[in-house]
N, C-alpha and C positions, 0 to 999 in steps of 0.2 A: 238259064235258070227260070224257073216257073216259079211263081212267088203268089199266095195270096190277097186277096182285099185291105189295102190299109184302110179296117173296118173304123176307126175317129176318123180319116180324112173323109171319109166315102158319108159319114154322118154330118158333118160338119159343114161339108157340100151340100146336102139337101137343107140348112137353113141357116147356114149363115149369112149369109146377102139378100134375105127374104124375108127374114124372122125378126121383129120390132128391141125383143131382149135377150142375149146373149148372157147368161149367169154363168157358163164354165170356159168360157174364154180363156185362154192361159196367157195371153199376151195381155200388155196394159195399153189404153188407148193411143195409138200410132200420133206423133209430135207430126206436122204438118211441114214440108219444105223448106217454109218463111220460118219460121220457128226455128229450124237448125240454122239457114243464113243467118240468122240475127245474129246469132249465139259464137257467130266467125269472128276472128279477126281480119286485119284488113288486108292482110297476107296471104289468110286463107280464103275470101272472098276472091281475091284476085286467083289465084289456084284455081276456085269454083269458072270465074268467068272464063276464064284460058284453056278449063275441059278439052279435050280432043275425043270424040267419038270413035277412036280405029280401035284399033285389037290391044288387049291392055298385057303384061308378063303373067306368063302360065303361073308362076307362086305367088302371086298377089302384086302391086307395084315394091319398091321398096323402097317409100314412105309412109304406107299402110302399115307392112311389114314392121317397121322402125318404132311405128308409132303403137302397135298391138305389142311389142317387146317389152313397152314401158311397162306395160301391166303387170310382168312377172318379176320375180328374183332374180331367177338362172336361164331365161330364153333368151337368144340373140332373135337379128328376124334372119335368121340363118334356118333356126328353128319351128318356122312356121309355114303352114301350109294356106291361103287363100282361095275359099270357097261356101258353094252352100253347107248351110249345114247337114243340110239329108241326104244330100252328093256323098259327104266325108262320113257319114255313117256308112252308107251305102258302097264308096268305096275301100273304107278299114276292113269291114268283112270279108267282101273278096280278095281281099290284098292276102289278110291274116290266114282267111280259114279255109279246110279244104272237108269236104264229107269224112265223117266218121270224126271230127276233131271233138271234143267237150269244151263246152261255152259254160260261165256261170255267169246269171246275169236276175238281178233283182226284179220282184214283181211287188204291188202292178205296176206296168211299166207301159212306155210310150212303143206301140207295136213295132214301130223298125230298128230297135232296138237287141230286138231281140228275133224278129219273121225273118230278118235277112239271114241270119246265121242259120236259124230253121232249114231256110229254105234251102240252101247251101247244102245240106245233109246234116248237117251239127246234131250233138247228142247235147243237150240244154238240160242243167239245171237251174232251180230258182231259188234264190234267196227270198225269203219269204221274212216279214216284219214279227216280232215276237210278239204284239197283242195289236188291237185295234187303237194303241196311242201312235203307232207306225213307230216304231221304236226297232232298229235296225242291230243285231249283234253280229260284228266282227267274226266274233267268235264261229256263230253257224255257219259264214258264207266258209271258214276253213272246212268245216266237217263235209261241205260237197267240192272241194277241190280233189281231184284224180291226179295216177301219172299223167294219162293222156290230156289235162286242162291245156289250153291254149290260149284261154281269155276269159277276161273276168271283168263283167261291164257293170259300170254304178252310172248312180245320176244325183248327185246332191248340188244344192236342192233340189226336193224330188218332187216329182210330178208322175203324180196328182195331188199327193200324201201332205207336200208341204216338210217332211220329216227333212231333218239336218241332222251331221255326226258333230259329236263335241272333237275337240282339239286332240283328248285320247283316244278315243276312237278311229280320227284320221290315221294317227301316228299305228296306231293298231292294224288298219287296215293296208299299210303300206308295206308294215314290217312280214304280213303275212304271203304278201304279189313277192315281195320279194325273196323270201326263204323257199318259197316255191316255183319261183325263177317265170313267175305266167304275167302277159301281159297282161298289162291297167288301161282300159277303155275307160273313163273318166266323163259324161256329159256333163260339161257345167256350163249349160246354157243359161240358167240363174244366176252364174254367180253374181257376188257381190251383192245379193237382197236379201242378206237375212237381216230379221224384223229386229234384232237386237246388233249391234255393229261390233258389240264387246265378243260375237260369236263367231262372229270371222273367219276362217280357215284358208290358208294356202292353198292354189293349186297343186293338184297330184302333179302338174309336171314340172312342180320346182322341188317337188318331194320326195319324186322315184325316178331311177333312170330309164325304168322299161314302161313307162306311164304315157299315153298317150290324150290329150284331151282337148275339147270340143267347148267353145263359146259365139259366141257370135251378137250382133244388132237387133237381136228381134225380141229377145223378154227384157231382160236388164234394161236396155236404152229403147225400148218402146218404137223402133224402124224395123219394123218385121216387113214393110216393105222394101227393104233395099236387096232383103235376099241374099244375105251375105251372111256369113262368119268365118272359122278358120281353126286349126289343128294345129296343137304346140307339143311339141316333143326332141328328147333329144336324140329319139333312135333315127338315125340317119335315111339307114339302110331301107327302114320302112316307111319316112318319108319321099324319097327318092321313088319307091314302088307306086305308093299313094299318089304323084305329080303324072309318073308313068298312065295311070288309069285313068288318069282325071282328064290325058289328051283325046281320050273314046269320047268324053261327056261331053261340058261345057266348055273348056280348053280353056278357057282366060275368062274374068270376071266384066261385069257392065262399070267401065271408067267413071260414072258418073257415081253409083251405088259406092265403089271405094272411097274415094273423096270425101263425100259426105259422111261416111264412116269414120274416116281422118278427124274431122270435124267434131264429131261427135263425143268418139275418145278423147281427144282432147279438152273436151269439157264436159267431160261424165257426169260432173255434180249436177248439169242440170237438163240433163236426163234420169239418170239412175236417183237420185235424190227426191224429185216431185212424184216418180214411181212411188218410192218405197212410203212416201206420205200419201200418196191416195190408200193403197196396200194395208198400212195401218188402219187407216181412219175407215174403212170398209171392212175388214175384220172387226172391229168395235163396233160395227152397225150389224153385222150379220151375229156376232155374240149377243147381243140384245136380243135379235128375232130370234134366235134358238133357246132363250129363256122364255120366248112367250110360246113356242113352241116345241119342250122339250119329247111332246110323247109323238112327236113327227118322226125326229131323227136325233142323233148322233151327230156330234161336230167337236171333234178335237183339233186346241187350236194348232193350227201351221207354225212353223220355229223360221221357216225361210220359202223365197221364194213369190208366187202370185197366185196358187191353188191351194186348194184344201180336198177330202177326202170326205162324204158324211155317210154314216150306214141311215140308210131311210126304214123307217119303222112302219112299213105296210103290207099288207095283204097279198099284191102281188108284186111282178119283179118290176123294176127300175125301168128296163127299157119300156113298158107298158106303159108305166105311166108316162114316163117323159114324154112318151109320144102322142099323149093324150092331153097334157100339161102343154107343148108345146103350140097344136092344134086351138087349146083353147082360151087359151091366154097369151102366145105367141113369147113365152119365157122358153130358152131351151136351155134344158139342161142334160149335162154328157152322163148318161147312164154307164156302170160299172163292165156290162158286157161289151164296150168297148176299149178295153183295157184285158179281157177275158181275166175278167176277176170278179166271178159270182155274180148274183142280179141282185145286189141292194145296197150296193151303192152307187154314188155320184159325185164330178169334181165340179165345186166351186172356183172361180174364177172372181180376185177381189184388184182388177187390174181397171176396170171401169169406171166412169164417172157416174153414171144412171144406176146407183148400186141401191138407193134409195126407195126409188120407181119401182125395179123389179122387187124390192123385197114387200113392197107394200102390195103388189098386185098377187104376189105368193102368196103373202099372207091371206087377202082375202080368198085365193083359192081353195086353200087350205078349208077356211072355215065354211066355205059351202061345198066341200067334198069328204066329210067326215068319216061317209063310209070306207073312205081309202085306207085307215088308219087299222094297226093291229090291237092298240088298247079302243 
């Protein structure tokens, strides 16, 4: 397979480890090592210290396993798969699809999401949001289903968008995978962070049988260094393929990275909980700057998640400026044409502590760069 530029990583590469402010970050600031030992019992401390370094079980251990089961209604950890997350994207498409198959899969969207299938041969449509609230209907993604669909990929929380389905909407979205018999590629690497709790939603794979879906340590619980997540489903038959493929990759996970993981789950609250309270509390700061700012941009707020979506109200395209914004004030921000989704807009990132910092150094850019603006 010949596959294009994963054009955000290949961006994000040139200034993330060099760049002073980070504004579209999708992850929240990574908990440090001691942080998670603290947070152990004295059980699981001892677990940490008796680590063994060999080769760890190709489907994850199973106490990871056991313990990532908790999570759901209907998964055993019979039902799960243990791995990267980009590995299990990477691997569901080639497992699933073959040239000439039809993909349906929401934009804009995180590019492997959807390049892999591309690149495979797939004939790809896109779900497209009905206005610029990101406001997703059920409904259309039916009206691009085919005989020939073979897969139908979401991402709620979504990213960039921030957009969430309400509870009839899930139920909508399921009733429709299923009358039309196509697989459910599911990414819910967000889950569990929508900004209101009463908004909740089950995973698709306690809610459909041909659902397949995607979480992991690196948004929700803020260890996007351990490099880990994992794939819950109950089709068998395509887990079984998926463990098949996964002996070409990485073959078995870092013993340490799962553990810690263990750990982690196991005390979610305090991970996922201080996330969703920076999350908060920086959306309220970034709504204020866009009052003082409205003839900049566009910012409708996010329902779930750690990103936001903003149409920028200038002259020229997104990538221009970022790249001239980023240069000159050392704030980067991920322009729309990395999403290939137009050039005016940008994703916010409210996962930081220095959310403050940048927005005040924005601001003043702003106000000595006037001519950028379209009013």
């Amino acid at each position: 397979m010949k596959i294009e530029p994963f054009k955000l990583e290949r961006y994000f590469d040139n200034y993330e480890f060099t760049t002073q402010y980070l504004l579209s970050s999708s992850d929240c600031d990574g908990y440090s090592l001691e942080y998670v030992l603290n947070c152990a019992t004295s059980a699981e401390k001892k677990l940490w210290n008796d680590v063994r370094l060999g080769y760890t079980e190709a489907r994850g251990s199973l106490l990871l396993r056991q313990t990532i089961a908790q999570q759901y209604k209907t998964i055993t950890e019979n039902d799960i798969l243990v791995l990267s997350p980009g590995e299990a994207n990477f691997i569901l498409m080639n497992v699933v699809l073959e040239a000439g198959d039809h993909v349906v899969c929401m934009t804009p969207a995180y590019q492997s999401l959807y390049q892999v299938a591309k690149s495979i041969g797939c004939n790809i449509s896109f779900w497209k949001p009905e206005n610029e609230h990101w406001h997703y209907n059920p409904d259309d993604l039916e009206n691009l289903i085919k005989p020939e669909t073979k897969l139908i990929i979401i991402n709620f929380p979504h990213n960039p968008t921030g957009s969430f389905l309400t509870k009839a909407a899930t139920e909508r979205l399921v009733a429709i995978a299923r009358k039309h018999n196509v697989l459910l590629f599911s990414d819910e690497m967000y889950s569990q962070m929508a900004h209101d709790p009463a908004n909740e939603i089950p995973s698709f794979c306690d809610l459909y049988e041909n659902a397949i879906t995607l979480w992991g340590m690196a948004k929700s619980f803020g260890l996007a260094g351990l490099r880990l997540g994992w794939v819950a489903t109950k089709n068998q038959t395509l887990l079984e393929k998926m463990l098949g493929y996964k002996d070409y990759l990485t073959i078995c996970n870092s013993a340490m990275s799962e553990l810690v993981s263990v750990i982690a789950l196991n005390h979610k609250e305090k991970f996922i909980e201080p996330n969703l309270k920076k999350i908060r509390k920086n959306i309220k700061l970034f709504s204020d700057f866009h009052a003082a700012h409205q003839d900049f941009f566009d910012f409708p707020v996010p329902l779930a998640g750690s990103t936001a979506f903003i149409k920028l109200k200038i002259k020229e395209s997104g990538l221009v400026y970022c790249e001239r914004m980023v240069k000159e004030t050392g704030i980067m921000l991920l322009p729309a044409e990395m999403f290939e989704f137009g050039n005016q807009h940008a994703r916010i990132g409210f996962g930081r502590g220095n959310m403050p910092d940048v927005l005040e150094r924005w601001g003043n850019y702003i106000k000595k760069s006037p001519g950028h603006k379209l009013s």
